[in-house]
MARLOBA-102036 format. One record per residue (C-alpha): residue in one letter; x, y, z. Coordinates in pm, whole numbers, padded with zeros to 5 digits, always signed. Layout:
N
AXYZ;...
This chain:
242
X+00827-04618+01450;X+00875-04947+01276;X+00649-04825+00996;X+00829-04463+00906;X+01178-04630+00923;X+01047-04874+00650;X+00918-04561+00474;X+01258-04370+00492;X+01411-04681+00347;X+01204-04709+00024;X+01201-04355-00025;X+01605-04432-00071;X+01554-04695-00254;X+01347-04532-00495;X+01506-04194-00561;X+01912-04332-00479;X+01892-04078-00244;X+02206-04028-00019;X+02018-04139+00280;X+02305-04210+00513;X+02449-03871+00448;X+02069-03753+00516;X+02038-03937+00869;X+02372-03862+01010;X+02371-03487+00913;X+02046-03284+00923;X+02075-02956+00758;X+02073-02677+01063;X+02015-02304+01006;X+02377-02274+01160;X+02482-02466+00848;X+02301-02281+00561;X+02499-02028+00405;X+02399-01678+00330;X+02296-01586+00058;X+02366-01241-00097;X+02078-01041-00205;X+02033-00791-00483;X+01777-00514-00504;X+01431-00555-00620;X+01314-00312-00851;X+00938-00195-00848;X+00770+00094-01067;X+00992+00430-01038;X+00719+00658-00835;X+00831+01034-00795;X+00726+01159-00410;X+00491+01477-00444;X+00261+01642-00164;X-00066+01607-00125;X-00151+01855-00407;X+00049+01642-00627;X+00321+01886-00706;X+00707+01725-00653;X+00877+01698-00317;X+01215+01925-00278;X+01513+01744-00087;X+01555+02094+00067;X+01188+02110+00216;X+01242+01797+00433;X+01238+01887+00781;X+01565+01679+00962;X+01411+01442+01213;X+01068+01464+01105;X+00811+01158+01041;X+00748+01170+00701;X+00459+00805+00540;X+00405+00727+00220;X+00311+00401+00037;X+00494+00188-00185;X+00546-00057-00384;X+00182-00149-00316;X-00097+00115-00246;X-00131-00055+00164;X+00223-00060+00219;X+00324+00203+00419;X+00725+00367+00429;X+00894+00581+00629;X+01100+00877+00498;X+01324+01056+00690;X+01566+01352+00670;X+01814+01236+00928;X+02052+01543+00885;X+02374+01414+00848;X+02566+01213+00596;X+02517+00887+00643;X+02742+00575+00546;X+02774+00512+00217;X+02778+00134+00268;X+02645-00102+00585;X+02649-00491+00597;X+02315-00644+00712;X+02164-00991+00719;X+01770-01103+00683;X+01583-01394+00919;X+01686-01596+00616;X+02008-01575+00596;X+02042-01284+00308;X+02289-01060+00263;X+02300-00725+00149;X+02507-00391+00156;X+02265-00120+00220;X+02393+00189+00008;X+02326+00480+00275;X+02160+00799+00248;X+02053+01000-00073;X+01993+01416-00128;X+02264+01677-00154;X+02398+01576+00229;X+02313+01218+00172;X+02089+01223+00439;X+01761+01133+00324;X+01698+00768+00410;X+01335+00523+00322;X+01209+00197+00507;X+00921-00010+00494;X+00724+00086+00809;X+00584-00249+00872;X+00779-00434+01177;X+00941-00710+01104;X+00798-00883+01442;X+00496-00923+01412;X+00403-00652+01120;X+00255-00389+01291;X+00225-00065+01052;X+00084+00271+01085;X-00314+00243+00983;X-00552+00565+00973;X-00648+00524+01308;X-00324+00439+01515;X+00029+00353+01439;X+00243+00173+01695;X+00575+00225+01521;X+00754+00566+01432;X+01066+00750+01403;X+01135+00919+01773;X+01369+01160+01755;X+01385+01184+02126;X+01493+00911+02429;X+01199+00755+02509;X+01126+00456+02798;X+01266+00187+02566;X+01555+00312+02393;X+01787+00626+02573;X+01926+00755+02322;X+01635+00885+02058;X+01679+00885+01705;X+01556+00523+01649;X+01245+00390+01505;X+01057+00204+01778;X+00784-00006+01755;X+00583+00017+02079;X+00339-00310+01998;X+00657-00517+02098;X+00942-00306+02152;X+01172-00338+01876;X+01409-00071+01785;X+01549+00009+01452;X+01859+00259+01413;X+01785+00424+01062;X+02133+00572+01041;X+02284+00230+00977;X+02006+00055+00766;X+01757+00052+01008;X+01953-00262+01208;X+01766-00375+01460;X+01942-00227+01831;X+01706-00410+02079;X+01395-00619+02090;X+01231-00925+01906;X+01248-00816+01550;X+01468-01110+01375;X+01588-00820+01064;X+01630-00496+00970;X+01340-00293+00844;X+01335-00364+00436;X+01502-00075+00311;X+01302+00144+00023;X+01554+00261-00216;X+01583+00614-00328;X+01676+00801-00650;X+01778+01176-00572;X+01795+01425-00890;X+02039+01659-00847;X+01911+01875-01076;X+01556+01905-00974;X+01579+01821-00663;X+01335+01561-00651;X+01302+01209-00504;X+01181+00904-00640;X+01128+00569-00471;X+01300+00286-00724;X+01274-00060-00543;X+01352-00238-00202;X+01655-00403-00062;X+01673-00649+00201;X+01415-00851+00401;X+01051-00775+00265;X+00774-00855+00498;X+00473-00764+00191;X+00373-01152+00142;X+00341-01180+00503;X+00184-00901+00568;X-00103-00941+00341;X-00190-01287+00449;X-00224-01146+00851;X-00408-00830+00747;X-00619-00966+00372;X-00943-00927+00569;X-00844-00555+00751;X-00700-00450+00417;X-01010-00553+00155;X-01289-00405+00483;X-01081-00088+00444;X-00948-00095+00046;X-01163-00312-00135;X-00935-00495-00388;X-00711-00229-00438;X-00477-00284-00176;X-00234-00499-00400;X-00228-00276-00663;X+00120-00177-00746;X+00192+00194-00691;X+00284+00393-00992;X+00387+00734-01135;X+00355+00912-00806;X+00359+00860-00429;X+00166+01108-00149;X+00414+01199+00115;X+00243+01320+00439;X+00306+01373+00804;X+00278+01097+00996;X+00015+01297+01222;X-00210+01321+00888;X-00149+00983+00831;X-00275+00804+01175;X-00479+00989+01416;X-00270+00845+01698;X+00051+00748+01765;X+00174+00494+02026;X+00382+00613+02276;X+00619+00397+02456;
């Protein structure tokens, strides 16, 4: 004890550090301000099917699981025609203390919403063989209501008509939002960037071993010039129920 008290005193000493200030008030989280966030820009992908010819708005069933990856070629995102117009702005606030305004819906009806589909618990994500979170359009055991992205490896709920805000469970933040450009004229969609709390550095430290078994080293490569959307069911051969 005797011996780190000395320490904290020539530390003081040394670097005129304003140690009483230090001692008598520790920084808390409670005392950290937030900070607001801006959007991070990745490589403008357009979305196209699986014969690489561009998705329509129009074709997007409402309420329908819709995967594809991006900004990296292992990160997997929800899209989602949620079939009615949807806020044009929503407050929301990271595990760090971020702030950011998520901008709502995109298409004709501004419906059409993105998120990274990698929990913000404990990261689960859909894989090729199962995936444990998913849009559910209908009331299910842990949330009565339906029309909520649920994550059945630890029951966190997401409501993707307000920025995918967590409504119940253990996840600290939203779902990162994937921000979408919608040509009116065309019709098409193109992922631009993220907003909010991204979960990527995390989530390639807990699954580096998984991802390069299953990827090689590709699974950091940074998606570009077009995205695959697909069904969820083509995506994962199972998905959780819960």
């Amino acid at each position: 004890m005797e011996t780190t008290r000395r320490k904290f005193i020539e530390i003081c000493v040394a670097g005129a550090t304003p140690c009483a200030a230090m001692a008598a008030s520790p920084a808390t989280p409670a005392a950290i301000a937030s900070t607001p966030l801006t959007a991070k820009k990745y490589n403008r992908v357009k979305l196209v099917d699986i014969d690489g010819k561009a998705i329509k708005a129009k074709s997007l069933k409402a309420h329908h699981n819709y995967v594809f990856n991006y900004p990296y070629a292992s990160t997997p995102c929800f899209l989602l025609n949620l079939d009615k117009a949807l806020p044009e702005k929503v407050s929301m606030k990271t595990d760090t203390g971020g702030t950011y305004d998520w901008p709502g819906g995109v298409g004709v009806s501004k419906s059409i919403v993105a998120y990274s589909a990698i929990c913000a618990h404990k990261l689960a994500y859909p894989t090729p063989q199962v995936s444990f979170i998913s849009y559910r359009p209908q009331p299910s055991k842990i949330n009565a209501r339906g029309q909520v992205i649920s994550c059945c490896a630890d029951k966190s709920v997401y409501d993707p008509f307000i920025g995918a805000r967590v409504v119940s469970g253990p996840a600290p933040q939203p779902l990162a939002a994937i921000l979408l450009e919608h040509d009116a004229k065309t019709d098409e969609l193109f992922a631009i960037g993220t907003f909010g709390g991204e979960k990527f550095n995390e989530f390639f430290q807990k699954y580096d071993f998984k991802l390069s078994m299953e990827m090689g080293d590709k699974a950091k490569d940074a998606v570009t010039a077009t995205a695959k959307l697909t069904d969820l069911a083509a995506y994962s051969t199972q998905t959780a129920q819960c």
